[in-house]
N, C-alpha and C positions, 0 to 999 in steps of 0.2 A: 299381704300388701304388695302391690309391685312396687319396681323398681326407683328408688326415691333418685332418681340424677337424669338430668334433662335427653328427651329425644324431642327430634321436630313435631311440633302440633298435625296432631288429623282431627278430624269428626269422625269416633268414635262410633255413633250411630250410624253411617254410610259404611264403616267400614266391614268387610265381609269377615265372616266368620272362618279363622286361619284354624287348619288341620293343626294336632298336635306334632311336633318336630319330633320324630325317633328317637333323632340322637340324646335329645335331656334324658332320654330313660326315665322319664315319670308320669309313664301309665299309672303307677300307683299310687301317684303324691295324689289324687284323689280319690283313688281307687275304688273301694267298695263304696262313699260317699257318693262318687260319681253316679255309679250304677243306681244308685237307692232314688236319687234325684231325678234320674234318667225315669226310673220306674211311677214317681209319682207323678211326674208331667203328664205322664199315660195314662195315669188312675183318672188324674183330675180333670181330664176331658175338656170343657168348655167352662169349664168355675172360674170366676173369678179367682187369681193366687192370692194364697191366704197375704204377702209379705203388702199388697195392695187393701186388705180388710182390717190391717193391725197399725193400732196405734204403739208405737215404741214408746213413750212416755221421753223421748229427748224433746231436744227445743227445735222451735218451728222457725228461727229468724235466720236461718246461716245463708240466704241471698243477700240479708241486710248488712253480716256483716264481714261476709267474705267474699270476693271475685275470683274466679275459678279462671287459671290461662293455661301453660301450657300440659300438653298430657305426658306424665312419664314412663306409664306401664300399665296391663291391663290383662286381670283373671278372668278366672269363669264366670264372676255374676259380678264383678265391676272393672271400673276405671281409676286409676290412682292419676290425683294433677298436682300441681302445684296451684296455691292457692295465696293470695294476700290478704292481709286482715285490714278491712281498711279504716280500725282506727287507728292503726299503729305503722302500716305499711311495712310489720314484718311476714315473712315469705314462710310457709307450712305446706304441709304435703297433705291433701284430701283424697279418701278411699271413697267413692262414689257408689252404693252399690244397687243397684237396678229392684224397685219390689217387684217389679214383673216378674222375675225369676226367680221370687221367694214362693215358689208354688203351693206346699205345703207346710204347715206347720214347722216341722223339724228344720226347714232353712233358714225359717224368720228365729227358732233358737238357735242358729248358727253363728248369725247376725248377732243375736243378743250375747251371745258367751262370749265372743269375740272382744266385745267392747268391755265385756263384765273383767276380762283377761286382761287388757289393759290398764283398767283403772284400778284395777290390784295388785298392777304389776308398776304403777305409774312412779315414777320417784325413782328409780333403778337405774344407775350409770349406765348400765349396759342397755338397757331397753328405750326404744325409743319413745320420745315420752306424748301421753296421749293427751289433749287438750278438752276435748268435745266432743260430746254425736250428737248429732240433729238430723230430722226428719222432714221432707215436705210432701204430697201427694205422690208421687211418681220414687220417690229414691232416699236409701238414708247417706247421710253424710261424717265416715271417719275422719276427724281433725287432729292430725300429728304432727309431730317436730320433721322438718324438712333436712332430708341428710344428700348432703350434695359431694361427697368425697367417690361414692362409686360402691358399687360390692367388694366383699373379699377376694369372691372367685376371680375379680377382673385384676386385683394387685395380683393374686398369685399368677394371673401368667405373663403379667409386666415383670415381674422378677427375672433374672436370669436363671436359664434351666427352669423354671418355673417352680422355682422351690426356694422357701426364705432362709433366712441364716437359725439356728438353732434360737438367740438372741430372741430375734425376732418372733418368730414361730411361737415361744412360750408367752410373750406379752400376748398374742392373738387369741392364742387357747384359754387360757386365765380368762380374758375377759367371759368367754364363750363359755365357761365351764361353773361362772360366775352366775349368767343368765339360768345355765339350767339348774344349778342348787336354788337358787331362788325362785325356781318354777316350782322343784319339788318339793322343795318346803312349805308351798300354798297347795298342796295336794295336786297337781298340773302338770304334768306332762308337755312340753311340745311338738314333739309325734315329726317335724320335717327340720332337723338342724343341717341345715347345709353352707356352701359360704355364700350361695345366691338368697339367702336369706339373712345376710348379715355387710350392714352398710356402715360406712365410715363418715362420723358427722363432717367429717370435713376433707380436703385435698390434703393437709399437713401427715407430714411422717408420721407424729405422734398424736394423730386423731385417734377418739375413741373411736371404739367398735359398739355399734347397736344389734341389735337385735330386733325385726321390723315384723314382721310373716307372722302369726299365731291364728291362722285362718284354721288348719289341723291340729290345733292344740286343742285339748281337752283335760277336764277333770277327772281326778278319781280317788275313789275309796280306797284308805289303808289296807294291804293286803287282798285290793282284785285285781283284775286284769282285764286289757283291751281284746277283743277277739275280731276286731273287722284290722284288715293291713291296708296304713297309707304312711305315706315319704316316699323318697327318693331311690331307686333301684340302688345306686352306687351305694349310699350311706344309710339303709334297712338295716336293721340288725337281724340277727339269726330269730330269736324269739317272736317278734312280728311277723314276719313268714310263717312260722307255726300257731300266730294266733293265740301266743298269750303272753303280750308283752307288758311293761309298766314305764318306771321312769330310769330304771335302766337304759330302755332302748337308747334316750336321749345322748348317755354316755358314750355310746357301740360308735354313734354318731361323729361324738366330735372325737374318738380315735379312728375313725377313716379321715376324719378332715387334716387332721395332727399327719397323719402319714403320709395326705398329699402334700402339705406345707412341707414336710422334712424333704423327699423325696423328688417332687412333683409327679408322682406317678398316682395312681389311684389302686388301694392292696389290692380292691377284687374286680377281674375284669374279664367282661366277654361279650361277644359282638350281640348280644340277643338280650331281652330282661332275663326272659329264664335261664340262661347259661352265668347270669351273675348272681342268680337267685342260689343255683346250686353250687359257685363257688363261694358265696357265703355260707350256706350250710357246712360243707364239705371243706375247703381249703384254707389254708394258714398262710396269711402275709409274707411276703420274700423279704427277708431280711440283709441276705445275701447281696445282695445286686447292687452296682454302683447306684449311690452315693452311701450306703449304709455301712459300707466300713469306716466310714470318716466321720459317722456320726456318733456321738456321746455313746456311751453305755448307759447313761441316766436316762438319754432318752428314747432309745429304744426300750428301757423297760419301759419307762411311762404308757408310752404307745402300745405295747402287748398286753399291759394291765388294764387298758379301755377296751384290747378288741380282742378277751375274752369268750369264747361263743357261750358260756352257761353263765346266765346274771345274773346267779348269787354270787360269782366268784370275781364278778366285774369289780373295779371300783365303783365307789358311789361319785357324785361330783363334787361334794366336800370331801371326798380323801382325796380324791385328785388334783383339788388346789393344795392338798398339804406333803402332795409328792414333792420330793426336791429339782425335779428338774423345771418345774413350771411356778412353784413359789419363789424360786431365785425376782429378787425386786417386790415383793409380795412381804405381807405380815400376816400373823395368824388372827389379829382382829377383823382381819378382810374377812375369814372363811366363817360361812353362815353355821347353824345345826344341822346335822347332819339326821335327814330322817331314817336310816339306816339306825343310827347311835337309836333316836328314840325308839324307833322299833325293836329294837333287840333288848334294852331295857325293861319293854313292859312285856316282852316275848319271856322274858327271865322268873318274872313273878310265876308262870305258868310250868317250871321245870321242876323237874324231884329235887329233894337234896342231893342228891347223891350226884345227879347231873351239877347241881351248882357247884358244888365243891370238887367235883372233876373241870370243870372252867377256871376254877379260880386255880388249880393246877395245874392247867398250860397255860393259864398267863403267865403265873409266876416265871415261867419258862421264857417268857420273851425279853428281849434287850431293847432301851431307850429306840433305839432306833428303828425299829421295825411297828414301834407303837406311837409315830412321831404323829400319824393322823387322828389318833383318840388323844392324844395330850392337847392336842390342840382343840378339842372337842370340850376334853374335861378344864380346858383354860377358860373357854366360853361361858360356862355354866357354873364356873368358882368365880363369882362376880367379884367378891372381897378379896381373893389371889390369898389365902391362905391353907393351900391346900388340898382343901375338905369343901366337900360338897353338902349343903344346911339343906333342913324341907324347905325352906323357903329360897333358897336359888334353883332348886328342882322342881318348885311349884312354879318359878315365874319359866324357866324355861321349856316346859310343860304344858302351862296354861295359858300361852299367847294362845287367839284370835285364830288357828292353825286347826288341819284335818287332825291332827294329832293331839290337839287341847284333851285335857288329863284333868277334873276336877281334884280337888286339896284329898279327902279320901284314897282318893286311887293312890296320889303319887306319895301317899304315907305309907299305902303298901306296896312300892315298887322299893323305897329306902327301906323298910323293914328287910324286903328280901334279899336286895342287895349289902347290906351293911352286915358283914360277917364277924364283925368285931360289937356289935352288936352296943356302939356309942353314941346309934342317933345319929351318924356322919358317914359319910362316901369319900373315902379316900380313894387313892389315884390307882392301886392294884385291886381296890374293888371293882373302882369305876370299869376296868378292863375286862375282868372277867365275867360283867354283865354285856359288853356291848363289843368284845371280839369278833370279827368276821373269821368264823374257822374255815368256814367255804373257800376262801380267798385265800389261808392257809393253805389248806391243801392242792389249790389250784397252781398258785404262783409255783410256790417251790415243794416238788413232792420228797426229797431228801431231807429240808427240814424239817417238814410234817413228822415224817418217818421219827427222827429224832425226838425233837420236843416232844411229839405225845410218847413216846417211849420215859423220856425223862419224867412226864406228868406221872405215866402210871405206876412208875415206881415209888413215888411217894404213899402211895397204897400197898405194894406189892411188898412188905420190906423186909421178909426175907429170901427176895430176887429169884421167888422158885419161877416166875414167870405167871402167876395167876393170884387173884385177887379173891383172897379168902371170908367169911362173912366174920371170922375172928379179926381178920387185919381189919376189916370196913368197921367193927366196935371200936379197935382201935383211937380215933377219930372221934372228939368231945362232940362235933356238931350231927354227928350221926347216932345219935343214941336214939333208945328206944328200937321197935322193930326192926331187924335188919332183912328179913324175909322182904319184903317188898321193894325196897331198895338192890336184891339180888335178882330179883324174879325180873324186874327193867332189864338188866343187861345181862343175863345170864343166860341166852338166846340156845346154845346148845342143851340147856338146864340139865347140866353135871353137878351142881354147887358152889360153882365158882365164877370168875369173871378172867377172860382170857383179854389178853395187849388187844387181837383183833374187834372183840367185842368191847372193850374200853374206848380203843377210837370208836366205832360204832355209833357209842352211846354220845363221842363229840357232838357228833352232825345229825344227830337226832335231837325230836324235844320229845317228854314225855307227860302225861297230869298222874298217872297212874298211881304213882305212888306217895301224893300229895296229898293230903286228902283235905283242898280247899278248893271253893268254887269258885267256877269261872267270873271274872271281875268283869262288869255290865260292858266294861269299854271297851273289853278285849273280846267278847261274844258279839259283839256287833260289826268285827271287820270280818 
């Protein structure tokens, strides 16, 4: 959407077609999209555009009952205005978008997801909220909440230094980090998080922050990836430049934003897209430079935990509202499911024993504190607060309306696998050793890794010769039965044993090998 806050009225239609500005750096916020559209204009010759042959199935009256004034902003295939509703005489903001320019097929579904993104996304503090679409011969018509306070990018450079107070900067990020857990949790991505896509309902200090733009937002499958790259040069993450990113990227995103808010600087910077292209591949944030000795240590970690270059070792966006520097004023019934937690849950049904009970060994090893973003996950999901996790708060958390919906079957056998006490319940050290991010272990800090998983393996190793015997692996009630198979997973040099390095190894791996059950329909189909 553009820009929802008042610029002087033109005619639109007279007005000439403006080159793209260099300076935004967002050759790619359209990028391959561009090109593909470019290409079918060309195909489609003299045809009629399909966006002119299709009926949208919206409503036909939005002359009757709204008046269109002044223009606020204006994309590639529309015009955003301000609009009045005239039975109410309140003021909303209308996305215009031209079917001339729905040339083929794939624009007019561009059109469609769009609106399909809003109205699933409707209801959302943070999003701005979508009213109506309507259609007439010539154009369809987006109907949303009118947000008159400005973008963010235009407060951050009213600030002084152009950088907010620590305070501040976390309320902005919260919200921001808000929108995109609740994108990811409806399978959605929003692919262009920047602060020119994020407007303030109002002038007031403590207006919310919306979230307007999901023109590059799209959906996707558990477990695939995007392979075309669009957003914004400054705030791409590493993986969309290599063409296979998810809903990661989203986060890479709002820790470039986070470290212009701290700063005012932008981490990666170069006079060219591709000189920025390579120092995102390549180069790591200055931490060093004024103002960042005077910042928090809480929040400079925050900030280096979003802008991660490998994203599995990112945060997700609900651990990131449950970091302390950005939950301060924040509760944990704010922070949604985290689809990371659920995927790594049903990722668990499909590991060996021997893998599971090597997880539930380095959790054992972790402290309240370091596990503050799954307690507040396993808060979520213990609706009664006693505890334990029942099939039936695992089924309702499971089986919302979500990419991730888990029929009663499956998640009997996600609590089978996970439940080591074997009581029909998910208690809170189980919960962890199903749904740990070890990537994120080992990324953040490599000295504790080092540690804890040393501490894990010796719970196996016990007597400290340094190697994990298949008499020590009997040891162990939940291992019984064959222990050949269970050795042969990690026994990678296959001497007879299992070495420290091949124990971590077997962390950051998953195995079916030595399970001998089949893949579950739900988990075969991502």
């Amino acid at each position: 959407m553009g820009n929802c806050y008042g610029t002087e009225a033109v005619d639109p239609e007279e007005k000439k077609e403006e080159k793209p500005n260099p300076a935004n750096h967002e050759t790619n916020a359209n990028g391959d999209r561009q090109r593909r559209n470019g290409e079918e204009r060309k195909r489609n010759g003299g045809m009629v555009p399909c966006g002119k042959r299709t009926d949208f199935g919206y409503d036909k009256d939005f002359g009757t009952r709204y008046t269109i004034g002044k223009l606020l902003g204006h994309g590639q295939f529309g015009y955003t205005f301000v609009a009045t509703d005239k039975s109410n005489g309140d003021k909303v903001a209308v996305k215009r978008i031209d079917k001339n320019k729905m040339v083929l097929p794939v624009a007019v579904e561009d059109v469609k997801r769009e609106v399909k993104i809003l109205k699933q996304l409707k209801g959302h503090e943070n999003v701005v909220h979508f009213y109506n679409a309507f259609e007439d011969d010539s154009y369809v018509y987006i109907v949303m909440e009118l947000c008159e306070g400005g973008e963010l990018l235009d407060r951050i450079l009213s600030k002084k230094d152009s950088r907010y107070s620590e305070k501040d900067a976390a309320v902005v990020v919260r919200q921001m980090l808000k929108v995109a857990a609740e994108c990811h949790l409806h399978g959605l991505v929003h692919r262009d998080m920047k602060p020119e896509n994020f407007l303030f309902k109002s002038t007031k200090d403590d207006s919310p922050l919306k979230a307007t733009d999901f023109g590059l937002s799209d959906f996707i499958k558990p477990g695939k990836k995007f392979h075309d790259i669009v957003g914004s040069a400054y705030y791409v993450a590493p993986e969309v430049l290599k063409r296979r990113s998810g809903p990661e990227s989203d986060v890479w995103s709002i820790g470039v934003i986070t470290y212009i808010l701290l700063c005012g600087r932008r981490p990666f910077w170069d006079k060219t897209e591709d000189g920025i292209f390579k120092e995102v591949l390549k180069n790591t944030p200055d931490f060093k430079r004024k103002p960042w000795p005077t910042v928090s240590e809480c929040a400079k970690d925050f900030v280096q935990k979003l802008l991660v270059k490998d994203p599995r070792a990112r945060l997700t966006a609900a651990q990131a509202l449950s970091h302390a520097w950005v939950r301060e004023g924040g509760s944990a019934p704010d922070i949604p499911l985290d689809i990371s937690v659920l995927s790594n849950m049903r990722q668990f049904v499909k590991y060996s024993r021997f893998k599971q009970f090597a997880l539930r060994a380095l959790a054992s090893t972790l402290n309240e504190e370091e596990l503050a973003d799954l307690r507040d996950q396993f808060n979520a999901i213990d609706v009664d607060k006693n505890g334990k996790i029942s099939l039936e708060e695992m089924k309702e958390a499971l089986s919302k309306d979500l990419p991730w919906k888990t029929k009663g079957p499956r998640v009997a056998e996600i609590i089978e696998a996970i439940d080591s006490n074997t009581d029909g319940l998910v208690d809170f050290d189980e919960f962890v050793a199903a749904t740990m991010h070890v990537h994120q272990l080992v990324e953040h800090d490599t000295e504790k890794w080092i540690t804890l998983s040393q501490a894990a393996f010796h719970k196996f190793d016990v007597d400290r010769d340094g190697y994990i015997t298949p008499e020590e692996l009997r040891m162990h009630s939940g291992l019984k039965g064959s222990i050949d198979p269970l050795l042969e997973e990690a026994d990678i040099d296959k001497d007879g044993k299992i070495s420290l390095d091949e124990f971590r190894r077997l962390l950051k791996t998953a195995s079916m090998s030595s399970r001998k059950i089949r893949t579950p329909t739900f988990l075969s189909k991502q």
